[in-house]
Each structure stands twice: as structure tokens, then as C-alpha cells.
ChimeraX commands (.cxc) that place a marker at each C-alpha (Angstrom):
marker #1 position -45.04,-62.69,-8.54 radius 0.5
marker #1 position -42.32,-59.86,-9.20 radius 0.5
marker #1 position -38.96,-60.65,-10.20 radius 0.5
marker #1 position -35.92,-59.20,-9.17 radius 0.5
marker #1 position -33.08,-59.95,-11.33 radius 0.5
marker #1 position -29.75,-59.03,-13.58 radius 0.5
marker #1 position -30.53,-61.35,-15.88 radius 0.5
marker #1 position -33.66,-61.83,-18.54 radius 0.5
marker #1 position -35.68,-65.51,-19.47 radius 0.5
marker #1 position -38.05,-66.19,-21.71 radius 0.5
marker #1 position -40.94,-65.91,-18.78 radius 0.5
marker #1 position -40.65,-62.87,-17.57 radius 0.5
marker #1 position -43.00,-60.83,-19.54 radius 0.5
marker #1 position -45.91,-63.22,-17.97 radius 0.5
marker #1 position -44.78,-60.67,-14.95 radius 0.5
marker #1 position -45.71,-57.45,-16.94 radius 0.5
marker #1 position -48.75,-58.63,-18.28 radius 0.5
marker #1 position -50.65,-60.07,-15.28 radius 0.5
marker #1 position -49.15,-57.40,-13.12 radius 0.5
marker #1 position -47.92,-59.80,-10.86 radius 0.5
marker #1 position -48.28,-60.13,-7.17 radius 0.5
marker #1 position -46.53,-57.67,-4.96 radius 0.5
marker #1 position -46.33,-60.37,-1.88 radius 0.5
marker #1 position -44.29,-62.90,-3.80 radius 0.5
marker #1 position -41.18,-61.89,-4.99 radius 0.5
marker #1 position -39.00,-63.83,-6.73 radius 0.5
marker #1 position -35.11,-62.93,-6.06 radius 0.5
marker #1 position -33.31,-64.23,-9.30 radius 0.5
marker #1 position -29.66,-63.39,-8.01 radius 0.5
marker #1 position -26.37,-65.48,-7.47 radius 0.5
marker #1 position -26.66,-67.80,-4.99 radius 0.5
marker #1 position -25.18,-67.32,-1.35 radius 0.5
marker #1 position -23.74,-69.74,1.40 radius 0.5
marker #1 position -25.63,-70.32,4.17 radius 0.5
marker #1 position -22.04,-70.35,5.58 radius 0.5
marker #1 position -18.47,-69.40,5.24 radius 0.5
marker #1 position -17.76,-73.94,4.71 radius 0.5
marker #1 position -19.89,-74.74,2.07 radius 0.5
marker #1 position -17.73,-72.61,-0.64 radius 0.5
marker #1 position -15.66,-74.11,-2.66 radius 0.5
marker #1 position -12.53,-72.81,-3.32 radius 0.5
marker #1 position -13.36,-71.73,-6.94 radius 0.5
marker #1 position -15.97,-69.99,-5.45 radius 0.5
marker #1 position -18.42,-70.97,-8.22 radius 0.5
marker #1 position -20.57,-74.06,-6.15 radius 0.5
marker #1 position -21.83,-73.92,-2.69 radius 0.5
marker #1 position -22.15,-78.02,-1.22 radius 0.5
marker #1 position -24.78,-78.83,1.42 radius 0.5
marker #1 position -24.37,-81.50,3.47 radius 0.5
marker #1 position -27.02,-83.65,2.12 radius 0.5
marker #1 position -28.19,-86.17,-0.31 radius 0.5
marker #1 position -30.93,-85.63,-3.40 radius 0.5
marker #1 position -32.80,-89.62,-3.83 radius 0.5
marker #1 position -31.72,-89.67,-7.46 radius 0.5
marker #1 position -28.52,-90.45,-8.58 radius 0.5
marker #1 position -27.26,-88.90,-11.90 radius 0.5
marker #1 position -26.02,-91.34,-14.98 radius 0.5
marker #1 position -22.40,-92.04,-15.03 radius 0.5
marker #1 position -20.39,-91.76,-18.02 radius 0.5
marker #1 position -19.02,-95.40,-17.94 radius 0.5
marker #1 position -21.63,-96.59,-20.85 radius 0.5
marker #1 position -19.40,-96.10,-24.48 radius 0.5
marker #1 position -22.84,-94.55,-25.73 radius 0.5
marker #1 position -22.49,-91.96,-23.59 radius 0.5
marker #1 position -19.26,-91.63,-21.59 radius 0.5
marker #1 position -18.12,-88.26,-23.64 radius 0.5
marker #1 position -21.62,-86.57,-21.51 radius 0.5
marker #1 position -21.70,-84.91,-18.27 radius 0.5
marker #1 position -25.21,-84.71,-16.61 radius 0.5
marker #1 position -26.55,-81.77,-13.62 radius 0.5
marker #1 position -30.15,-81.83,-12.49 radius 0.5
marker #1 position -32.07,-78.59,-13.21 radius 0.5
marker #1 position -34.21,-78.40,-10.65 radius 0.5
marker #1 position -37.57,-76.33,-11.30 radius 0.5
marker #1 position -40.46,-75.97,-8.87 radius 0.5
marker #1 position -39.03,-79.29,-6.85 radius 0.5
marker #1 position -39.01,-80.72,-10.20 radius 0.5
marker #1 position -36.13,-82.94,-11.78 radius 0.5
marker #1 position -35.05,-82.02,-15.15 radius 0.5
marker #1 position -31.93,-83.43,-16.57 radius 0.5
marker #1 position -29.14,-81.45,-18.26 radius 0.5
marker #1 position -26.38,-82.67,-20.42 radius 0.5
marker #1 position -23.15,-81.43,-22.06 radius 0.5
marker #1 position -21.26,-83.05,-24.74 radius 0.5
marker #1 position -17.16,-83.11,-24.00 radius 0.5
marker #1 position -15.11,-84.92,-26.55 radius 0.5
marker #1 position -11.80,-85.56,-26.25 radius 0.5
marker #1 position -9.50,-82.84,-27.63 radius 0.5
marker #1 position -12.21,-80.35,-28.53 radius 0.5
marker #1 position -14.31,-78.18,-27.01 radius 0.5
marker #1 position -17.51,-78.63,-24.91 radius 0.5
marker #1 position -20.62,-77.58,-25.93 radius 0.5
marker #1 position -23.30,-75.78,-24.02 radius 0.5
marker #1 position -25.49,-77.17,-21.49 radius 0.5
marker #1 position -29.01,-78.58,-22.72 radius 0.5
marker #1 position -32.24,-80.29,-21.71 radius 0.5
marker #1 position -32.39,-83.81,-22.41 radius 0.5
marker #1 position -35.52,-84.43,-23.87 radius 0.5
marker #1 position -37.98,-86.95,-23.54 radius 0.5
marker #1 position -37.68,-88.65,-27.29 radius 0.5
marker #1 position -34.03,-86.98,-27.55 radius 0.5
marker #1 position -31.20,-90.48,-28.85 radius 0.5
marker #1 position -29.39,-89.28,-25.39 radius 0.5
marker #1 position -32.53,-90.10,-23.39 radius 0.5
marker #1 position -33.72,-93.41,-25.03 radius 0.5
marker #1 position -29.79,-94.51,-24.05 radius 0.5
marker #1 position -30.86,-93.91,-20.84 radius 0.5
marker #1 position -34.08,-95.22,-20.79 radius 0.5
marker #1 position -33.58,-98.66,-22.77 radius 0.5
marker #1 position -36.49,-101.03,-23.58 radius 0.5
marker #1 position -36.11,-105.12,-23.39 radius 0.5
marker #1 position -35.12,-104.92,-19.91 radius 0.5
marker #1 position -31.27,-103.56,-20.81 radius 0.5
marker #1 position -29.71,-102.01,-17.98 radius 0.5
marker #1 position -26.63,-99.68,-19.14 radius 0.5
marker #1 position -25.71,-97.60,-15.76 radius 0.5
marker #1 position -27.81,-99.07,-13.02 radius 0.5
marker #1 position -29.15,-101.98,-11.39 radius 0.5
marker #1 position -32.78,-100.95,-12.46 radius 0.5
marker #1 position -34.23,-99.84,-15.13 radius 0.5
marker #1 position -35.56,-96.07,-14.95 radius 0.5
marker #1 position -38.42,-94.90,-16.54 radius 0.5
marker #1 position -38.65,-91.14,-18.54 radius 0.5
marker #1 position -40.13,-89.67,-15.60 radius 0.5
marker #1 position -37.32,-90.35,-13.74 radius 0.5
marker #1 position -34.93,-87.78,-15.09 radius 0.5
marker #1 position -38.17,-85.03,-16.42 radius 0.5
marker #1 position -40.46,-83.57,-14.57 radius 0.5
marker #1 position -41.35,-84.83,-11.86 radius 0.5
marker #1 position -40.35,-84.04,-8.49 radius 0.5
marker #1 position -39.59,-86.01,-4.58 radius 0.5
marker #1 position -39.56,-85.10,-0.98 radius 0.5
marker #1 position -35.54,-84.29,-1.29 radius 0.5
marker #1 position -35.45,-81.79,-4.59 radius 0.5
marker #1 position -38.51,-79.84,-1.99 radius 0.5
marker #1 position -36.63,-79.69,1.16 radius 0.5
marker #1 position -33.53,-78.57,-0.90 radius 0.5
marker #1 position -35.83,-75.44,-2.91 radius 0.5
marker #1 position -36.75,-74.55,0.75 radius 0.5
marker #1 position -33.26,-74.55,2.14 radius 0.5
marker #1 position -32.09,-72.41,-0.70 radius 0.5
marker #1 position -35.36,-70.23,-0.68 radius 0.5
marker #1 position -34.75,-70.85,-4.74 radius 0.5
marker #1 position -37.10,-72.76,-6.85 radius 0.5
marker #1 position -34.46,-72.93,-9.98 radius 0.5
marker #1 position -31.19,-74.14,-10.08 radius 0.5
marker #1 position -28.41,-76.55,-10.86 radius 0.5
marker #1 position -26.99,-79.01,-8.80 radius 0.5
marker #1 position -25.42,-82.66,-8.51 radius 0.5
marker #1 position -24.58,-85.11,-6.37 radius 0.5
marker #1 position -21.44,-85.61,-4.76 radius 0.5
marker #1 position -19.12,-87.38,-2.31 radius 0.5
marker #1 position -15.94,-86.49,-0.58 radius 0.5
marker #1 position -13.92,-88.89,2.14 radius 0.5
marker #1 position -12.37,-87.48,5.66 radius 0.5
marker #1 position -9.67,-89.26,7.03 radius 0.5
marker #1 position -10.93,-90.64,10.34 radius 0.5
marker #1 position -9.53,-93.38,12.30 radius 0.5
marker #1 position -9.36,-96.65,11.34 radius 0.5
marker #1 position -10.87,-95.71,8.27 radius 0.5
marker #1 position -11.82,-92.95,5.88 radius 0.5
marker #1 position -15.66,-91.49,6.28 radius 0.5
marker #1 position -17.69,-90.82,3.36 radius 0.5
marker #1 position -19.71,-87.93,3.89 radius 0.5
marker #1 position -22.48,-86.71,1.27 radius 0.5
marker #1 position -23.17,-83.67,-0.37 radius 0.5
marker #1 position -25.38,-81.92,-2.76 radius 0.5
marker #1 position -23.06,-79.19,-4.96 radius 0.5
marker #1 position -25.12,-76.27,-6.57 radius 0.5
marker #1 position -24.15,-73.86,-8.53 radius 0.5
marker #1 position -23.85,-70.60,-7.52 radius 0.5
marker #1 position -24.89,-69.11,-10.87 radius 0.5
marker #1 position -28.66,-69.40,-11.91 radius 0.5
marker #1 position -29.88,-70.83,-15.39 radius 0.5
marker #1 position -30.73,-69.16,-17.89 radius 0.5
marker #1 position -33.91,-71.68,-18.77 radius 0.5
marker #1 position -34.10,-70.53,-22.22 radius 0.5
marker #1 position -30.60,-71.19,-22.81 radius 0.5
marker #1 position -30.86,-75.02,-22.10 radius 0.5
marker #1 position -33.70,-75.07,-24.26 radius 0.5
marker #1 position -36.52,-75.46,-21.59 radius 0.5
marker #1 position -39.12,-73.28,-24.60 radius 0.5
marker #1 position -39.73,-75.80,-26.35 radius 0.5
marker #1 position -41.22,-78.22,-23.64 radius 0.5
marker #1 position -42.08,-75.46,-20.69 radius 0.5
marker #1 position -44.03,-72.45,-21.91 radius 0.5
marker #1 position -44.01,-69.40,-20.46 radius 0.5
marker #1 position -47.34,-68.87,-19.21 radius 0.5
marker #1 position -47.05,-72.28,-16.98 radius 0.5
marker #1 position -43.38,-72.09,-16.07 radius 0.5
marker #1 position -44.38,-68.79,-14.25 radius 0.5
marker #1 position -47.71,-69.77,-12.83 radius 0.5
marker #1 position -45.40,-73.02,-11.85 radius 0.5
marker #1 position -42.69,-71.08,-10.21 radius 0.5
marker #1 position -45.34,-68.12,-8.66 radius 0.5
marker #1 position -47.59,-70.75,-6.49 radius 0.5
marker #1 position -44.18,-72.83,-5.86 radius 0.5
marker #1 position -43.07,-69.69,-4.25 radius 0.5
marker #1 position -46.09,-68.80,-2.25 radius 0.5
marker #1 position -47.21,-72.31,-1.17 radius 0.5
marker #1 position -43.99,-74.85,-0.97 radius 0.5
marker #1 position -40.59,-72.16,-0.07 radius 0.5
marker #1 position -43.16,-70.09,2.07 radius 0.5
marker #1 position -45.70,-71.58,3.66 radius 0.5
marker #1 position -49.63,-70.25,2.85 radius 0.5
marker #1 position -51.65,-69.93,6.03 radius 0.5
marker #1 position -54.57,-70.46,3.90 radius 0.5
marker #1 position -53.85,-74.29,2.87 radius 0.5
marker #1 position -52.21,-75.06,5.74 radius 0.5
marker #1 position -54.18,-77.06,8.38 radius 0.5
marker #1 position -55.60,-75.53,11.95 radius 0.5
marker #1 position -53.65,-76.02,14.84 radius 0.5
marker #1 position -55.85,-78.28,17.03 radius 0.5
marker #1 position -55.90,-77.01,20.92 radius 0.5
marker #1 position -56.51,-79.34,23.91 radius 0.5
marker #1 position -59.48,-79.25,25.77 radius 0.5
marker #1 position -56.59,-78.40,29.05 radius 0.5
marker #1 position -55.70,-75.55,27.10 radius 0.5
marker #1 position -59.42,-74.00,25.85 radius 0.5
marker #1 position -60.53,-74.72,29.72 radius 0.5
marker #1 position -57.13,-72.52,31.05 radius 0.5
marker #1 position -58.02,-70.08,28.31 radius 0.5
marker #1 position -61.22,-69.02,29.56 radius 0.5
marker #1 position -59.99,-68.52,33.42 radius 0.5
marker #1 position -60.32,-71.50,34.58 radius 0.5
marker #1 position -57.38,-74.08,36.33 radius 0.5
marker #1 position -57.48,-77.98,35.88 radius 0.5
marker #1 position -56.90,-78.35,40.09 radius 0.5
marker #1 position -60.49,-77.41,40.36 radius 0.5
marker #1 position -64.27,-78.36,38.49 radius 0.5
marker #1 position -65.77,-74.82,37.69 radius 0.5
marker #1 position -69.11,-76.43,38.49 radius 0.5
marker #1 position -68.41,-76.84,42.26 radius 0.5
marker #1 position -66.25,-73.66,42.28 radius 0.5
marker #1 position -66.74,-71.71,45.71 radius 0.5
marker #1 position -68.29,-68.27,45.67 radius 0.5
marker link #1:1,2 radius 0.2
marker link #1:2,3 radius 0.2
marker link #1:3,4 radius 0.2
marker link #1:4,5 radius 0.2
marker link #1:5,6 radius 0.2
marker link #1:6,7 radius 0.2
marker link #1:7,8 radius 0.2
marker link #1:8,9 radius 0.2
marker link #1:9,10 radius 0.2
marker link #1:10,11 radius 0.2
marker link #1:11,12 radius 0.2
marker link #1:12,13 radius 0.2
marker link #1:13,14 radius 0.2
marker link #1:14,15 radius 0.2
marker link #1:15,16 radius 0.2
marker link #1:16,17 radius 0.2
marker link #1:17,18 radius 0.2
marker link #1:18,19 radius 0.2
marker link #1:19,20 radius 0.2
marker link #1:20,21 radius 0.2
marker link #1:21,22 radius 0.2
marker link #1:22,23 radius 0.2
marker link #1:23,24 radius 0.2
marker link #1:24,25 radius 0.2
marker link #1:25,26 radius 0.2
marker link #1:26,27 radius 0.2
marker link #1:27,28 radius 0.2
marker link #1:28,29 radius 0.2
marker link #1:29,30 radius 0.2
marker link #1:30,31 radius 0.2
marker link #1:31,32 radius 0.2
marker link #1:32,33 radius 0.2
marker link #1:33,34 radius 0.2
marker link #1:34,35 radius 0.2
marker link #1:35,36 radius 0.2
marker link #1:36,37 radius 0.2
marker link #1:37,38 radius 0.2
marker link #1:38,39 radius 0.2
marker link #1:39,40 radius 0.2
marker link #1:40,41 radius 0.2
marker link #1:41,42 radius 0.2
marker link #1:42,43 radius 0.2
marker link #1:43,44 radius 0.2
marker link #1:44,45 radius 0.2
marker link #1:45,46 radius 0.2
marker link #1:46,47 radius 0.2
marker link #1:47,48 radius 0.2
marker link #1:48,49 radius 0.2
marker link #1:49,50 radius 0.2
marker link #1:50,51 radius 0.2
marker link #1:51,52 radius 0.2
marker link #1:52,53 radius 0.2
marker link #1:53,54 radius 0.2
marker link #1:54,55 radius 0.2
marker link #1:55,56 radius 0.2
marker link #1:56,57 radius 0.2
marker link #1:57,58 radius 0.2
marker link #1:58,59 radius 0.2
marker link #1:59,60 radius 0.2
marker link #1:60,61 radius 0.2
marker link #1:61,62 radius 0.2
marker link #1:62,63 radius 0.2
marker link #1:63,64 radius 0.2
marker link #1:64,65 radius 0.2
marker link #1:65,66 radius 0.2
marker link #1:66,67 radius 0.2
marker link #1:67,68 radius 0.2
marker link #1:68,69 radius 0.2
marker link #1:69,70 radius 0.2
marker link #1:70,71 radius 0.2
marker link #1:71,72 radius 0.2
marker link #1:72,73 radius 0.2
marker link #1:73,74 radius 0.2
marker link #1:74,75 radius 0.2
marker link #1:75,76 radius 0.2
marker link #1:76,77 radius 0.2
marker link #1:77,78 radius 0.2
marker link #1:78,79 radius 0.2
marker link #1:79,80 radius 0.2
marker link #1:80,81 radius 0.2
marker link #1:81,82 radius 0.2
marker link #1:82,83 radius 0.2
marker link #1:83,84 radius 0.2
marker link #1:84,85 radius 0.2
marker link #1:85,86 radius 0.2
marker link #1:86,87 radius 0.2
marker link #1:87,88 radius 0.2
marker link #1:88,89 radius 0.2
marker link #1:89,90 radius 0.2
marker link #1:90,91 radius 0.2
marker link #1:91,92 radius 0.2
marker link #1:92,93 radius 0.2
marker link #1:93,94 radius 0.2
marker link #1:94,95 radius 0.2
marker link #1:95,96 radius 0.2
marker link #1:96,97 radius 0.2
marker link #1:97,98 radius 0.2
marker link #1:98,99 radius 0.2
marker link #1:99,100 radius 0.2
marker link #1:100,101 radius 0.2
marker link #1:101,102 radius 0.2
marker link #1:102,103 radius 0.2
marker link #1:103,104 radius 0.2
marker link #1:104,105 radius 0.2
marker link #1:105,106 radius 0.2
marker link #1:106,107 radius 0.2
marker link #1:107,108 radius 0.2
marker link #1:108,109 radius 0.2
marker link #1:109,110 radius 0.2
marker link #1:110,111 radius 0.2
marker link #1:111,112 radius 0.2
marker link #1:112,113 radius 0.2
marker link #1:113,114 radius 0.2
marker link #1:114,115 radius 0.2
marker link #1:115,116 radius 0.2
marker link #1:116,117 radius 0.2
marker link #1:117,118 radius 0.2
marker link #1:118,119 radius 0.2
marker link #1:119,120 radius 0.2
marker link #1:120,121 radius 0.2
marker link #1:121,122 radius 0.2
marker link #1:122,123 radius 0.2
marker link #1:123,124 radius 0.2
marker link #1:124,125 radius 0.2
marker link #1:125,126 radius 0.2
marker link #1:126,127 radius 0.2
marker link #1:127,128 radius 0.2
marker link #1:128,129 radius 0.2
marker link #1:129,130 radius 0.2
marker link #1:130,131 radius 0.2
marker link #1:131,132 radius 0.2
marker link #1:132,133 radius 0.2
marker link #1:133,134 radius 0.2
marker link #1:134,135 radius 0.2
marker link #1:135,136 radius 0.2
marker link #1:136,137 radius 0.2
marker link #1:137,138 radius 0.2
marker link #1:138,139 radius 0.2
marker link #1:139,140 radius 0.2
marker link #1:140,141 radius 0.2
marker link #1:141,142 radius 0.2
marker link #1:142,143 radius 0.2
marker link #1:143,144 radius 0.2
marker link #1:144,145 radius 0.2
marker link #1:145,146 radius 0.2
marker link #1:146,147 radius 0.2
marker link #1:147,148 radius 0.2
marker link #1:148,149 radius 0.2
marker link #1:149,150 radius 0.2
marker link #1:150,151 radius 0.2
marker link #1:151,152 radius 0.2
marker link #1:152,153 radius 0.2
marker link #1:153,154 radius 0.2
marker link #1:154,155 radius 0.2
marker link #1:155,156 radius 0.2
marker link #1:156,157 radius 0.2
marker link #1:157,158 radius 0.2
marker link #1:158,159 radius 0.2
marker link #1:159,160 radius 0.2
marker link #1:160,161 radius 0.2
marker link #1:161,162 radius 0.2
marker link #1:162,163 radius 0.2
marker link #1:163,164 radius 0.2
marker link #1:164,165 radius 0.2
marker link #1:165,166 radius 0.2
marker link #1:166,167 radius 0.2
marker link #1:167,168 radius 0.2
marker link #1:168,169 radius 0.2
marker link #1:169,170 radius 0.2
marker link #1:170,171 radius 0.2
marker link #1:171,172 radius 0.2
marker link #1:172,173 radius 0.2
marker link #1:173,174 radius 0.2
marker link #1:174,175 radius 0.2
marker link #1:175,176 radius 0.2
marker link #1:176,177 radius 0.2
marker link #1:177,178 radius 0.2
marker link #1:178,179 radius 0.2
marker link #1:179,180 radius 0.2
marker link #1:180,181 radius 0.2
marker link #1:181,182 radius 0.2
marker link #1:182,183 radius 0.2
marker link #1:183,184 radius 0.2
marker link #1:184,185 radius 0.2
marker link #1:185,186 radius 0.2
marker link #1:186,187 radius 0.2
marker link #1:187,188 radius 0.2
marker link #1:188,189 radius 0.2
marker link #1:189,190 radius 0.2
marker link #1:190,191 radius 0.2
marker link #1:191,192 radius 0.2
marker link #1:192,193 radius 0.2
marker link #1:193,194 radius 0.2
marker link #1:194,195 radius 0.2
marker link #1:195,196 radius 0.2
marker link #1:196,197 radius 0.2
marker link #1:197,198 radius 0.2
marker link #1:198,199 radius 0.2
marker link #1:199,200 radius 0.2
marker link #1:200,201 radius 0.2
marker link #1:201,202 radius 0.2
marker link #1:202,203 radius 0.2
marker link #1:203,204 radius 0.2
marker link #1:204,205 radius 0.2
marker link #1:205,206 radius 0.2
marker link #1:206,207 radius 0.2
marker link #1:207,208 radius 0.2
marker link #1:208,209 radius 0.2
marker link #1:209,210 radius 0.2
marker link #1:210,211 radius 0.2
marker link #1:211,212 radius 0.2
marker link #1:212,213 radius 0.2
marker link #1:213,214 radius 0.2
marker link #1:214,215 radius 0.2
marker link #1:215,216 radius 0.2
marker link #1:216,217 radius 0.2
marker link #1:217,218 radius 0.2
marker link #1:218,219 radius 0.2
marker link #1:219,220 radius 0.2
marker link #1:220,221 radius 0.2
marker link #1:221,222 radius 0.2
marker link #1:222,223 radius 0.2
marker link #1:223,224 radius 0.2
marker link #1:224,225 radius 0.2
marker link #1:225,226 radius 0.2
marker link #1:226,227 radius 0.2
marker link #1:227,228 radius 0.2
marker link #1:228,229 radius 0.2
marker link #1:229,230 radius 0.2
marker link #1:230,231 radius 0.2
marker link #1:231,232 radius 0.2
marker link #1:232,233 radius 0.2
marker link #1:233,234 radius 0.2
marker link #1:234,235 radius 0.2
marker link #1:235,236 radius 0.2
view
């Protein structure tokens, strides 16, 4: 895989030492609509009119309600991201929420607690692991890293407002290192991760897909014959 961007992570030397494949390329730039609509006005999120299966925590719980969460999707993978915003001082960065991390056992409580849902969600809900929606999103996008959330907005439409659904993504990529993604990802598998990702999920391989089957009507026109008449009793 070759990468094309203006920015450096912590996997990018895997490129230089395996050589890296000429037929994938991996275009690490800011994101673009797909049209002129789905910009915000701050220009700095593009929102698809869609819906990921997995909702983010809210920040009603008192152990947590100074957090804001994104998903950090990687390879059709979920990640979650946090920051910490007190009030009356200033935010932190971004980082990964990791499995054995205070911030994650508050989401993940034992003894059947439930703090933010209805259910209780396991750690593999919010780390690694990845659904049909995060892969259909990667493949609209033709990106398989970046940031995104959840979101709603309501249209005023007679006799009542419509909800309509979106997914917001940033338009700037992460910076993986940054969040802290070294100390659980390393770089050897995040690449080979986001190299056959590329080749085989955003692009399909005609090597793993399956063969088109043809009808027996088809294979009997293709070799000059018509289905009006047997070629057995065909006239000379």
C-alpha cells in the first residue's frame, strides 16, 4: 500500500520497508463532500444521511457528564474516543478509551448496573470490533480512518416536525498516534489492517469475490444457438 499524505503517523514507515504495493494507494487527505448539502456551515464536518447501529454514551451519568465521546473508526472497526471538558477550563485533547481505562469500566459496569442505556454493553462494544454500518460508511467515504458521530436534526413538516438521521464526520483525518492508538495498535498490524481493508472491503478483489453463475439460456445463446429451436432437430 502507498500513502499519499500531508501529514505523518506512527505506521507509515511499515510503507518504506515492505515497499508497499503500487495498486493500493491509500489517499490520507481532508475529506470531501460527496455534495455541495452535506457541509456544514463551519465547514469542518460533512453529515450523511444515514445512521451507524451504535449509539455513543451520553453525558447525563455525574461520572462522566464533563466527557464528550466520537467513534474512530479504523478498518470498519469501532474505537471510542473521549475528551475531557470541565467547566471553566480548558479541554483536553482527544484520546482512546481503553479497555481497563476508569472511563471505560464506567461504561461497562458489572452487577447488572445500567448508567446510560437500557442494556448493558460489553468492552467490545465500544473497541474493536466492527458491523455492517461502520463498512458501508468506509466504502461511501472510500476512507478506512476517521471520526464521526451520530446525529439528529428535525425539519418542520406538516402536522409535525420530521426527524431525519445523520452520521457527521469530520473533515480532518486523525492523527492515530495522537489519540494514543501505539500503545494498543502496532504498526506492523495497523498497516497490514488498513492495506487488505483497502484492497478487499473499499475496493472490491476479483480474486475473493465469487463467479458470476450464467444460465443454461444464456451459455446455449452464447454458442449460436436460439431457445425457439432444439439444435438437435435443426434443419440443414
Amino acid at each position: 500500500m502507498i500513502i499519499k499524505s500531508k501529514f505523518r503517523d506512527y505506521y507509515d514507515y511499515i510503507e518504506h520497508i515492505s515497499g508497499g504495493d503500487p495498486k493500493i494507494v491509500y489517499l490520507r487527505n481532508r475529506l470531501q463532500p460527496l455534495e455541495l448539502a452535506q457541509v456544514s456551515h463551519i465547514h469542518k464536518n460533512i453529515r450523511i444521511q444515514t445512521l451507524l447501529s451504535r449509539q455513543l454514551p451520553t453525558n447525563h451519568c455525574r461520572e462522566y457528564k464533563y466527557h464528550i465521546f466520537k467513534w474512530c473508526i479504523i478498518a470498519g472497526k469501532y474505537y471510542l474516543i473521549a475528551q475531557h471538558c470541565p467547566v471553566n477550563e480548558s479541554r483536553s485533547k482527544w484520546f482512546l478509551v481503553l479497555p481497563g481505562s476508569e472511563l471505560m469500566l464506567l461504561l461497562c459496569p458489572i452487577a447488572g448496573r445500567r448508567i446510560w442505556a437500557r442494556r448493558n454493553y460489553t468492552i467490545d462494544y465500544f473497541f474493536g470490533t466492527s458491523d455492517e454500518s461502520s463498512i458501508q460508511l468506509c466504502r461511501t467515504l472510500h476512507q478506512p480512518v476517521f471520526l464521526c458521530m451520530n446525529d439528529r436534526d428535525y425539519i418542520d413538516a406538516r402536522p409535525r416536525k420530521k426527524k431525519v438521521d445523520y452520521v457527521v464526520i469530520d473533515c480532518e483525518l486523525p492523527i492515530l498516534q495522537d489519540l494514543g492508538f501505539t500503545s494498543v495498535y502496532s504498526a506492523e498490524i495497523l498497516y497490514q489492517d488498513i492495506a487488505y481493508f483497502m484492497s478487499n472491503t473499499i475496493y472490491d478483489n476479483p480474486d475473493i469475490k465469487p463467479p458470476v453463475e450464467i444460465s443454461n439460456d444464456c451459455k446455449i445463446e452464447g454458442h449460436g444457438f436460439d431457445m425457439k429451436q432444439s439444435f438437435r432437430h435443426r434443419r440443414a
